[in-house]
mmCIF file of the N, C-alpha and C atoms, coordinates in Angstrom:
data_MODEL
# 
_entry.id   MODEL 
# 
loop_
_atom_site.group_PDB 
_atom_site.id 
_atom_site.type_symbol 
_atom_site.label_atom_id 
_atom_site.label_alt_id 
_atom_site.label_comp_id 
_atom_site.label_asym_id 
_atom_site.label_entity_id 
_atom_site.label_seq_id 
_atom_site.pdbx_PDB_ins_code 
_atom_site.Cartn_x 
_atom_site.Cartn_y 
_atom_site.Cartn_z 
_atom_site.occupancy 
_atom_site.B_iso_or_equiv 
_atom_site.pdbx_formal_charge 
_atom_site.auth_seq_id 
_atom_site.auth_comp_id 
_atom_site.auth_asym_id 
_atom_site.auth_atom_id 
_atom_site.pdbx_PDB_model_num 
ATOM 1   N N  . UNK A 1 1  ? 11.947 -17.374 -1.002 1.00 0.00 ? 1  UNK A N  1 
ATOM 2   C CA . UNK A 1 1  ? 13.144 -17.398 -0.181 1.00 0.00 ? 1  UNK A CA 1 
ATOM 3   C C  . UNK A 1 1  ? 12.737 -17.884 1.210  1.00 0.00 ? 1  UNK A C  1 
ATOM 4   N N  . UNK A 1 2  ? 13.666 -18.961 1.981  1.00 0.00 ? 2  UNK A N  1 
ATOM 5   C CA . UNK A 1 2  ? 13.288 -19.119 3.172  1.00 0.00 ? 2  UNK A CA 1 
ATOM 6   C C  . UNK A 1 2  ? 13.501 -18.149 4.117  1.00 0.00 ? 2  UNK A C  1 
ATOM 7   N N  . UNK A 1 3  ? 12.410 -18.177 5.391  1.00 0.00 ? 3  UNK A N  1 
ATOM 8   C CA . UNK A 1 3  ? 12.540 -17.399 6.173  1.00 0.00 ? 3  UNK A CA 1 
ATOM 9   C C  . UNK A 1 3  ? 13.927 -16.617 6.747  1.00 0.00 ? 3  UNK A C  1 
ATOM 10  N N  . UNK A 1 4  ? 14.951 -18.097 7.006  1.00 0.00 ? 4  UNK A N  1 
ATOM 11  C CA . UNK A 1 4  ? 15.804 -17.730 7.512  1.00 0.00 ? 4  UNK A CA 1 
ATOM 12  C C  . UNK A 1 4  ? 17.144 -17.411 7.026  1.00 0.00 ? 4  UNK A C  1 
ATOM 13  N N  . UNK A 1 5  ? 16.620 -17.727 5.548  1.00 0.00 ? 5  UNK A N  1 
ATOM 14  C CA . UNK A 1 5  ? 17.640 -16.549 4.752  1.00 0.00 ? 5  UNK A CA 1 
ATOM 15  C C  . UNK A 1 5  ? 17.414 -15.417 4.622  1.00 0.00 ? 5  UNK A C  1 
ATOM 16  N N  . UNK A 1 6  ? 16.206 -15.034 4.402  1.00 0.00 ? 6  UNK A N  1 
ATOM 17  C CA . UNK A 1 6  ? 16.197 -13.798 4.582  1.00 0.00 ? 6  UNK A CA 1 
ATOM 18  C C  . UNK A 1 6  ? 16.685 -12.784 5.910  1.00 0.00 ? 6  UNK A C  1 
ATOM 19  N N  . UNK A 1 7  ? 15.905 -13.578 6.751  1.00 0.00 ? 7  UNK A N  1 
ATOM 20  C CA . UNK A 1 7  ? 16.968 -12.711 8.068  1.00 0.00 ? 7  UNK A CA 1 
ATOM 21  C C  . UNK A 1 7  ? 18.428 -12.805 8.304  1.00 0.00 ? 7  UNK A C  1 
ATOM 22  N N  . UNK A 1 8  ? 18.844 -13.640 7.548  1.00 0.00 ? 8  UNK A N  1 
ATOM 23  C CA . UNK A 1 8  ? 20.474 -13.718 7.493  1.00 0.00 ? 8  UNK A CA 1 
ATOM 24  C C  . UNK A 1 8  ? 20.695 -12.813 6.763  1.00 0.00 ? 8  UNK A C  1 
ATOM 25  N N  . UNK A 1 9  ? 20.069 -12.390 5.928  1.00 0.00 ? 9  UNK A N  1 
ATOM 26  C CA . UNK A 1 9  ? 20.831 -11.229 4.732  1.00 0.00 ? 9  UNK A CA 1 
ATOM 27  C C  . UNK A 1 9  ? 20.465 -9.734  5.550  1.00 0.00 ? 9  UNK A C  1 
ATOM 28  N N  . UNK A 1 10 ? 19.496 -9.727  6.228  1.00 0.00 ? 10 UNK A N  1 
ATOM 29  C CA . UNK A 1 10 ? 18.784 -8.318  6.658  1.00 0.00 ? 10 UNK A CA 1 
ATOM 30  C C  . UNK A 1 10 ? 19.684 -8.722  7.986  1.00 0.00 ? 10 UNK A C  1 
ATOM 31  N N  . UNK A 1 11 ? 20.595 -9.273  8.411  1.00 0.00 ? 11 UNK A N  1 
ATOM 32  C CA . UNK A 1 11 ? 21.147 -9.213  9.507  1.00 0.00 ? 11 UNK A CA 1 
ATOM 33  C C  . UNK A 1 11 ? 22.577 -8.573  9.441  1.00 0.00 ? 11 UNK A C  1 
ATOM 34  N N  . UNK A 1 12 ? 23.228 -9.535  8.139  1.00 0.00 ? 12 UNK A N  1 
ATOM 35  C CA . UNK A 1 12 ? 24.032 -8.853  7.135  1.00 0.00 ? 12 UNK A CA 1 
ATOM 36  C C  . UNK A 1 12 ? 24.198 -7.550  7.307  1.00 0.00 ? 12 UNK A C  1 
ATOM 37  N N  . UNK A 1 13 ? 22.800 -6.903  7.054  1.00 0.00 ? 13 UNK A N  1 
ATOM 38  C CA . UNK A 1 13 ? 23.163 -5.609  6.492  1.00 0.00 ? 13 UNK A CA 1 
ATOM 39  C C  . UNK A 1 13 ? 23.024 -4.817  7.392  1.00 0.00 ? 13 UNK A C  1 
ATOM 40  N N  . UNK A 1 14 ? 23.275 -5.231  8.411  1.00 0.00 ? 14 UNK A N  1 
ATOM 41  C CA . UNK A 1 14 ? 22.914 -4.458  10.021 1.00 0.00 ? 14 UNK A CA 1 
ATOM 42  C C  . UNK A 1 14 ? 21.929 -4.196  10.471 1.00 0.00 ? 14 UNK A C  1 
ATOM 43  N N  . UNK A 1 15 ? 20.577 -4.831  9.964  1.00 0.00 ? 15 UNK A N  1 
ATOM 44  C CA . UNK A 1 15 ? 19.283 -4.565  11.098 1.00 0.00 ? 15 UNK A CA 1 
ATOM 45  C C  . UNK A 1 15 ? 19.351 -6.158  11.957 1.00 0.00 ? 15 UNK A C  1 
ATOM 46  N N  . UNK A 1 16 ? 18.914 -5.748  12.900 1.00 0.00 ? 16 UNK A N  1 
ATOM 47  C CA . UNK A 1 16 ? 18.394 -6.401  14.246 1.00 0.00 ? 16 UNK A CA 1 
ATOM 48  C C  . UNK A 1 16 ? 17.062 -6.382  14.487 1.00 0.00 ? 16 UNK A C  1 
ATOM 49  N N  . UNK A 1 17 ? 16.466 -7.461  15.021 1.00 0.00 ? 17 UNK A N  1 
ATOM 50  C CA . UNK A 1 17 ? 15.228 -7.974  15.489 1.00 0.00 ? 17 UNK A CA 1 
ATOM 51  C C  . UNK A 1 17 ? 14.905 -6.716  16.501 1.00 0.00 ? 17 UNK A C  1 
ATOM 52  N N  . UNK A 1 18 ? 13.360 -5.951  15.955 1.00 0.00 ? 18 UNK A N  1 
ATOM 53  C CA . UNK A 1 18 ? 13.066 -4.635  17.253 1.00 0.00 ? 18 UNK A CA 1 
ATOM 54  C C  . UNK A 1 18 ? 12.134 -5.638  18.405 1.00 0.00 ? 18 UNK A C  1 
ATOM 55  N N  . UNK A 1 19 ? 11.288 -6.282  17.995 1.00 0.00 ? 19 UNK A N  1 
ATOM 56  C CA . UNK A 1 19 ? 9.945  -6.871  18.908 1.00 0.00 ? 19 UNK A CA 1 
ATOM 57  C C  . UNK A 1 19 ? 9.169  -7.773  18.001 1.00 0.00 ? 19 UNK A C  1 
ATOM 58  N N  . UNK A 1 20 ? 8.365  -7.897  18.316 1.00 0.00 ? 20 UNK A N  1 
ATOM 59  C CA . UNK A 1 20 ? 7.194  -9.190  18.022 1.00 0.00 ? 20 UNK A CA 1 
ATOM 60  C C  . UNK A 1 20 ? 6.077  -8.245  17.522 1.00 0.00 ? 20 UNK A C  1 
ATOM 61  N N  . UNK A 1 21 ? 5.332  -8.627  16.397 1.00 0.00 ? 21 UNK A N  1 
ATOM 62  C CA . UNK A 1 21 ? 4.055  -7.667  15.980 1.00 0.00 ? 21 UNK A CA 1 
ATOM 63  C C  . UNK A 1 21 ? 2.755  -9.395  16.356 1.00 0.00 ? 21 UNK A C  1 
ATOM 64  N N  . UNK A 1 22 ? 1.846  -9.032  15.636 1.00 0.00 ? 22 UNK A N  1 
ATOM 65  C CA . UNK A 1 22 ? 0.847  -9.664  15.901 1.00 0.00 ? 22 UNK A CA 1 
ATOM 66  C C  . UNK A 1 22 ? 1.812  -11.107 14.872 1.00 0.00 ? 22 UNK A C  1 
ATOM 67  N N  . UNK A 1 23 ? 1.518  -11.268 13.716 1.00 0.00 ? 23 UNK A N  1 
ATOM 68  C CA . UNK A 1 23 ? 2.526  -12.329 13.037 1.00 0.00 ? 23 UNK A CA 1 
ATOM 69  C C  . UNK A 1 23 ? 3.229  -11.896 12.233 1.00 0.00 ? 23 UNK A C  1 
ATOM 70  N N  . UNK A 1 24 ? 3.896  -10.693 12.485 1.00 0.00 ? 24 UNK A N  1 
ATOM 71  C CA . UNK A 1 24 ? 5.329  -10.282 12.442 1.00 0.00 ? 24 UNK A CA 1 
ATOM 72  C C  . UNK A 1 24 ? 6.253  -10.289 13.109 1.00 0.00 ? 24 UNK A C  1 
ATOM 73  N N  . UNK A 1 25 ? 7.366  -10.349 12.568 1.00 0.00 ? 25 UNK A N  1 
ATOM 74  C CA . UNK A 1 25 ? 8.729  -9.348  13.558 1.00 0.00 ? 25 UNK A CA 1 
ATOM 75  C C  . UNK A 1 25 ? 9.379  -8.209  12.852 1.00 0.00 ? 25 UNK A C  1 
ATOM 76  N N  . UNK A 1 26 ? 9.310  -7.472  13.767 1.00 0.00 ? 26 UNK A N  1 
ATOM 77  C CA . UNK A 1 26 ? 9.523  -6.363  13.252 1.00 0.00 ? 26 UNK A CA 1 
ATOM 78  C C  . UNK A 1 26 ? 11.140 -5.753  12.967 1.00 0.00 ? 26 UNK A C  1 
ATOM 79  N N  . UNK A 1 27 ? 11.608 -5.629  12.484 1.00 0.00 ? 27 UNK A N  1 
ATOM 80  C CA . UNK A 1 27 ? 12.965 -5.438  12.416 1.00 0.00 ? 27 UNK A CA 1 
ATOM 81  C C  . UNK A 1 27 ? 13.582 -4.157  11.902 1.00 0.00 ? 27 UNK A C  1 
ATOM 82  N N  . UNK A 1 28 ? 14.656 -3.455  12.279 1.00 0.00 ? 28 UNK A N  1 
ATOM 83  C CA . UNK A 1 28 ? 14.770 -2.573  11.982 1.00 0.00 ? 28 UNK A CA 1 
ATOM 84  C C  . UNK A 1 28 ? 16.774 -1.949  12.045 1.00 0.00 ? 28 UNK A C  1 
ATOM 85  N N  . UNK A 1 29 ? 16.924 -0.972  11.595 1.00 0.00 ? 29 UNK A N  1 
ATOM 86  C CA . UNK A 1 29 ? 18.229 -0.539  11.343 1.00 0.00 ? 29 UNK A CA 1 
ATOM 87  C C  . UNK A 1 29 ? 18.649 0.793   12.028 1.00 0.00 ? 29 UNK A C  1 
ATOM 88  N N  . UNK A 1 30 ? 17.775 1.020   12.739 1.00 0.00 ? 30 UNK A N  1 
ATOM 89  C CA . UNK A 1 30 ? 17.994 2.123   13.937 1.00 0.00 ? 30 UNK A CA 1 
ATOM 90  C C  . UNK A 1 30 ? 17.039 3.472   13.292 1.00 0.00 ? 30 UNK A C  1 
ATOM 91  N N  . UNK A 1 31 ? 16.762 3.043   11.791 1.00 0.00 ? 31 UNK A N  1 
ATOM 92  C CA . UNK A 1 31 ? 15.849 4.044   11.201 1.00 0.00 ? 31 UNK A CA 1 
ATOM 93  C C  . UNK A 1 31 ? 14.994 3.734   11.206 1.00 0.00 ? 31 UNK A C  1 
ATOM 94  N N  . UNK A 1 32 ? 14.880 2.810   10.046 1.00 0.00 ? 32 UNK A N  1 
ATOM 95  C CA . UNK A 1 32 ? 13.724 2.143   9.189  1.00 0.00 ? 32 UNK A CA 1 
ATOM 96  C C  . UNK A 1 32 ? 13.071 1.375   10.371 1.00 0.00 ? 32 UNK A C  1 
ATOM 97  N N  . UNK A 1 33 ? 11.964 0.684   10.087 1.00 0.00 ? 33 UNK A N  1 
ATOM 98  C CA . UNK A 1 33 ? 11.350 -0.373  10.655 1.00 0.00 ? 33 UNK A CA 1 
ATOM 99  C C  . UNK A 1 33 ? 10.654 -1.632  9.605  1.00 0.00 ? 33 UNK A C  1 
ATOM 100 N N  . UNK A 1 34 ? 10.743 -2.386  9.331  1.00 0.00 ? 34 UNK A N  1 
ATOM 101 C CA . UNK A 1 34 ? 10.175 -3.571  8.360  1.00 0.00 ? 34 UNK A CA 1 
ATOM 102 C C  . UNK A 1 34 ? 9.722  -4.656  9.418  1.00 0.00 ? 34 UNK A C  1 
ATOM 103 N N  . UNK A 1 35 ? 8.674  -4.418  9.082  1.00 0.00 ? 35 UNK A N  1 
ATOM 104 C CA . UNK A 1 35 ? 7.764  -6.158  9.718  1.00 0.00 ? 35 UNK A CA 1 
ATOM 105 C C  . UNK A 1 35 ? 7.888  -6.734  8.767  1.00 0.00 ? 35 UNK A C  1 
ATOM 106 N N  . UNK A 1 36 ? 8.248  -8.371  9.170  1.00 0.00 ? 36 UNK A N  1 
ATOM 107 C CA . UNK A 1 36 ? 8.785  -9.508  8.211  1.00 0.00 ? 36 UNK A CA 1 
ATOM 108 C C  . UNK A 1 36 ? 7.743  -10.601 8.590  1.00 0.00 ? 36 UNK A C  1 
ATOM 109 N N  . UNK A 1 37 ? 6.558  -11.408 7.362  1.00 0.00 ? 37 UNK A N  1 
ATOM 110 C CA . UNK A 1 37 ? 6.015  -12.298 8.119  1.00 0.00 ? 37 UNK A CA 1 
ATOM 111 C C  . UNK A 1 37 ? 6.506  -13.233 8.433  1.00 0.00 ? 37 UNK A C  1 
ATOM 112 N N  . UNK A 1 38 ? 6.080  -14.031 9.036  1.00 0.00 ? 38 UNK A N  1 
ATOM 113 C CA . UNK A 1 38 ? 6.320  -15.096 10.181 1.00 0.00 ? 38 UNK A CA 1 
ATOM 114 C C  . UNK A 1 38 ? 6.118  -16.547 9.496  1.00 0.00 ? 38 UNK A C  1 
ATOM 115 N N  . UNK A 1 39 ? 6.338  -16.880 7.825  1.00 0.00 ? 39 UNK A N  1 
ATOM 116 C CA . UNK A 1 39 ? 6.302  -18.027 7.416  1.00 0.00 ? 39 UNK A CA 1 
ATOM 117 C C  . UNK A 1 39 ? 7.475  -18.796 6.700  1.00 0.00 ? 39 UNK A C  1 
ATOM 118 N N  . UNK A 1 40 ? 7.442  -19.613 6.832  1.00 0.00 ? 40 UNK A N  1 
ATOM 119 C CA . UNK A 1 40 ? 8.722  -20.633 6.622  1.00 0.00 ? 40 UNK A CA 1 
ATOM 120 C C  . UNK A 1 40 ? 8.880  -19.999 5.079  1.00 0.00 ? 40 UNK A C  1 
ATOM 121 N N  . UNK A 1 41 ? 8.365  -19.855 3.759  1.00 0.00 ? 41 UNK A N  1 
ATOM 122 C CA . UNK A 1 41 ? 8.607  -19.444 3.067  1.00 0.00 ? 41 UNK A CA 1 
ATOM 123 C C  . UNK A 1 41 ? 8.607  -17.797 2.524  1.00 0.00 ? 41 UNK A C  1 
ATOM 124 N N  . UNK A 1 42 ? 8.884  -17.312 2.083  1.00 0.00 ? 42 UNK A N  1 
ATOM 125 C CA . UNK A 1 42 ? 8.385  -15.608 1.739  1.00 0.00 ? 42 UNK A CA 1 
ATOM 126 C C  . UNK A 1 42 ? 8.554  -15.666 0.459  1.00 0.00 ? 42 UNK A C  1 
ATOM 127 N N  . UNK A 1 43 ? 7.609  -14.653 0.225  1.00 0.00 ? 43 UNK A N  1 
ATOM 128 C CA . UNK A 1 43 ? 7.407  -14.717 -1.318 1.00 0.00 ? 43 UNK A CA 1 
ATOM 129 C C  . UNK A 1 43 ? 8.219  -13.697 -2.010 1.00 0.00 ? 43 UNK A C  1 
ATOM 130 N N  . UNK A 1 44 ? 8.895  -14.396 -3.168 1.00 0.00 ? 44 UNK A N  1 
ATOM 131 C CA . UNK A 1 44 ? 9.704  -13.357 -3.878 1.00 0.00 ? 44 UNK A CA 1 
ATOM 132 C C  . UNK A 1 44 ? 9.512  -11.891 -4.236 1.00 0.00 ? 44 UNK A C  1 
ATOM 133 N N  . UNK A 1 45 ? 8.014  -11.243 -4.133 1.00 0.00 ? 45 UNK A N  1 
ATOM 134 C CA . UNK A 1 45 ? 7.526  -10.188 -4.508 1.00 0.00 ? 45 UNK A CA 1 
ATOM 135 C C  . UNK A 1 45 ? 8.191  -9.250  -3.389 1.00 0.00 ? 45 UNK A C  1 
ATOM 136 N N  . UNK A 1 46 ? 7.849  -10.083 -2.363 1.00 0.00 ? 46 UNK A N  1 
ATOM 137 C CA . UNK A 1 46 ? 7.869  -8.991  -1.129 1.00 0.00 ? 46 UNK A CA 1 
ATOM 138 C C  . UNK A 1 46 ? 9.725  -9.194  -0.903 1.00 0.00 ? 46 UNK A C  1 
ATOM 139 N N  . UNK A 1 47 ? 10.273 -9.873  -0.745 1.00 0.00 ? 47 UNK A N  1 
ATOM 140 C CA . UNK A 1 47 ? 11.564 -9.930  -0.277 1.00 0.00 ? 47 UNK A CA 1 
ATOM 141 C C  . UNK A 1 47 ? 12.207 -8.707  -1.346 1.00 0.00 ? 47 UNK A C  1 
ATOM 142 N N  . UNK A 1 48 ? 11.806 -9.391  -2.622 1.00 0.00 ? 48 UNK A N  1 
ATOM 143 C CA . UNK A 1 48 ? 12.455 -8.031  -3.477 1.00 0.00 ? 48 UNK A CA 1 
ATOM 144 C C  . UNK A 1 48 ? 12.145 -6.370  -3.417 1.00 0.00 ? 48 UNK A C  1 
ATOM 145 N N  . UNK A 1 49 ? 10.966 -6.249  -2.910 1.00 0.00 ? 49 UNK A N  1 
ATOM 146 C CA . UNK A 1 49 ? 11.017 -5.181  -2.662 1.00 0.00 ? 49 UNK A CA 1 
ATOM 147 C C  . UNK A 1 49 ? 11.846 -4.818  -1.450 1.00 0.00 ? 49 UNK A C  1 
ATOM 148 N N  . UNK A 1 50 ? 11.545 -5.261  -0.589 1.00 0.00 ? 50 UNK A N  1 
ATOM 149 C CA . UNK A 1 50 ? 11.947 -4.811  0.979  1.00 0.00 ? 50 UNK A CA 1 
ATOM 150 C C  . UNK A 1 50 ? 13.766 -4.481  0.138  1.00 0.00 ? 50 UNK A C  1 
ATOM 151 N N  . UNK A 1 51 ? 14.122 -5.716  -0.800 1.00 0.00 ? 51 UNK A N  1 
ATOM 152 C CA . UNK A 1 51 ? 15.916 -5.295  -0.487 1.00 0.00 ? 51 UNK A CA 1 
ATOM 153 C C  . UNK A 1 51 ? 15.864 -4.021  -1.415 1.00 0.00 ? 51 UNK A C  1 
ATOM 154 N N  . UNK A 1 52 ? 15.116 -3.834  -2.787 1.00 0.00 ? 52 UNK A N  1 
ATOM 155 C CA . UNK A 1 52 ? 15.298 -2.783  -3.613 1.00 0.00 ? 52 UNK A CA 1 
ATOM 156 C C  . UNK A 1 52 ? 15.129 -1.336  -2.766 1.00 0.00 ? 52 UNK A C  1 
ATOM 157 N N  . UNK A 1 53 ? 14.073 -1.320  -2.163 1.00 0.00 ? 53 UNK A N  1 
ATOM 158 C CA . UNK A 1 53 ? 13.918 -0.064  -0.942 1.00 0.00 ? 53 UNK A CA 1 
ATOM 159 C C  . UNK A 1 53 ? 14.050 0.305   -0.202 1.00 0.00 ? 53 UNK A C  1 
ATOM 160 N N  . UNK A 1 54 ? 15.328 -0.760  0.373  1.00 0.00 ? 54 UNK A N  1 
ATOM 161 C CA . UNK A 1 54 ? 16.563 -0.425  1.630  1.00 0.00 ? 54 UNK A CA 1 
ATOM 162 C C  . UNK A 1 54 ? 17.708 -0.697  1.139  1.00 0.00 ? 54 UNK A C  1 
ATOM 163 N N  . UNK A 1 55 ? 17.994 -0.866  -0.786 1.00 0.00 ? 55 UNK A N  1 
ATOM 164 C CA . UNK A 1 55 ? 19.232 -1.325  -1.012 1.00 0.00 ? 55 UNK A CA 1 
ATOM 165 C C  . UNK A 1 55 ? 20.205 -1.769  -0.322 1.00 0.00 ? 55 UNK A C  1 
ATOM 166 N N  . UNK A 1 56 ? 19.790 -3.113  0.095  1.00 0.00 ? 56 UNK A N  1 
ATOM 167 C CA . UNK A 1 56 ? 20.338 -4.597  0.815  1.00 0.00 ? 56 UNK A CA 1 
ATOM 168 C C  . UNK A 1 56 ? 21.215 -5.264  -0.367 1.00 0.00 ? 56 UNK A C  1 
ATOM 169 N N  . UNK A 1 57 ? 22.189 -5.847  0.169  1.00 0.00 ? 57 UNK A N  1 
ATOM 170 C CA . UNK A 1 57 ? 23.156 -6.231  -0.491 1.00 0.00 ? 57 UNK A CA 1 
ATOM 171 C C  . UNK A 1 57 ? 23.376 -7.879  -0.224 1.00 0.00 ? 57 UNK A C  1 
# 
């Protein structure tokens, strides 16, 4: 999935950009916190988890 779909969907679902990690960003929903890496592509393993374990829609 491209980067910037993914942050369109995790934006979607009401998290917002918290700060900058080393080559992350860290993002979060006022609870949670998820660092997202920083490459034009992401790999399906990880995107699917992140939505299955914040049931993202």
């Amino acid at each position: 999935m491209k980067h910037r779909d993914f942050i369109k969907k995790l934006q979607d679902n009401g998290w917002y950009f918290l700060r900058d990690g080393g080559n992350h960003d860290i993002y979060t929903d006022g609870i949670h916190k998820e660092p997202v890496p920083r490459h034009r592509e992401l790999k399906e393993p990880l995107v699917k988890k992140i939505i299955k374990k914040y049931g993202l829609k």
